[in-house]
Each structure stands twice: as structure tokens, then as C-alpha cells.
C-alpha positions in Angstrom: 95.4 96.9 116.5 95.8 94.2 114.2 93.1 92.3 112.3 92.8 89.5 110.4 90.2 88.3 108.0 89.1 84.7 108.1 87.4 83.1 104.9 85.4 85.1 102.4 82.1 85.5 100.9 82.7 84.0 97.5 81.8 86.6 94.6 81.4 89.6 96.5 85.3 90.1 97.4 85.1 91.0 101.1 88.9 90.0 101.6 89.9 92.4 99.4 87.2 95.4 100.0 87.8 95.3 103.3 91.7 95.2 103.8 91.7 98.2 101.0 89.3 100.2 103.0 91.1 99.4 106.2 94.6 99.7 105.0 94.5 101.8 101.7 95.7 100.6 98.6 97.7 101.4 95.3 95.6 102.2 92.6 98.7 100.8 90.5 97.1 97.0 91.6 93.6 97.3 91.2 93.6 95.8 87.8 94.7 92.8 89.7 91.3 92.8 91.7 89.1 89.6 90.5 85.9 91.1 91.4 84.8 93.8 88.7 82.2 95.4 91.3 85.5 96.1 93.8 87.6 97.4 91.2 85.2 99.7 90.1 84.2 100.8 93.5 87.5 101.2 94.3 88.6 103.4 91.7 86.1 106.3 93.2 87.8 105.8 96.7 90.5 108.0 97.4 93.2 105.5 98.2 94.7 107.6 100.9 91.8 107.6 102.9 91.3 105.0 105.5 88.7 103.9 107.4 90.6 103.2 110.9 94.4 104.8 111.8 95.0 102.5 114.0 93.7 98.7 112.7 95.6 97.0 110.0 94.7 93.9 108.3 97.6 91.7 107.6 98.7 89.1 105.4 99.6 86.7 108.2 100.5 87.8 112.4 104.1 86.8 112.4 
């Protein structure tokens, strides 16, 4: 399955917390993460772990 986020809730970073939960993530690009509270939340989340095997969120459906 295939998700897609629309909008955000500004200042709590939702796009981003969920997609890395979802998806995983490189720790290599957290720095990159506007939201201090993700970043740091982040960081104590194994990055191999994911919440769903089968649901991605993606950039864009095409």
C-alpha cells in the first residue's frame, strides 16, 4: 500500500515524523530535520525499524 501525506501541522513536523516512522530513515539526514523535537526523537529510534512492511509514504504517486 501506498500513502500519501496531505498538508502538515505547522511546528510539530508530522510530514516528516510520520514518513520516517513509516518508511525508516538515514540517520546520515537528520541534521537536515527542521523540527529540533523530531530530530531528537528520532535519534533514539532505530532507523531500521518500521512501523508498517507493507505502507510506504511517497514523495509523489507517479
Amino acid at each position: 500500500m501506498r500513502i500519501g501525506i496531505i498538508g502538515n501541522s505547522e511546528g510539530n513536523g508530522h510530514p516528516y515524523s510520520w514518513s520516517a516512522i513509516l518508511n525508516g530513515f538515514e540517520k546520515k539526514y537528520l541534521n537536515e530535520v527542521p523540527f529540533v523535537l523530531i530530530r531528537d526523537y528520532l535519534k533514539s529510534v532505530n532507523p531500521e525499524d518500521k512501523l508498517c512492511k507493507d505502507v510506504c509514504i511517497k514523495k509523489n504517486f507517479l
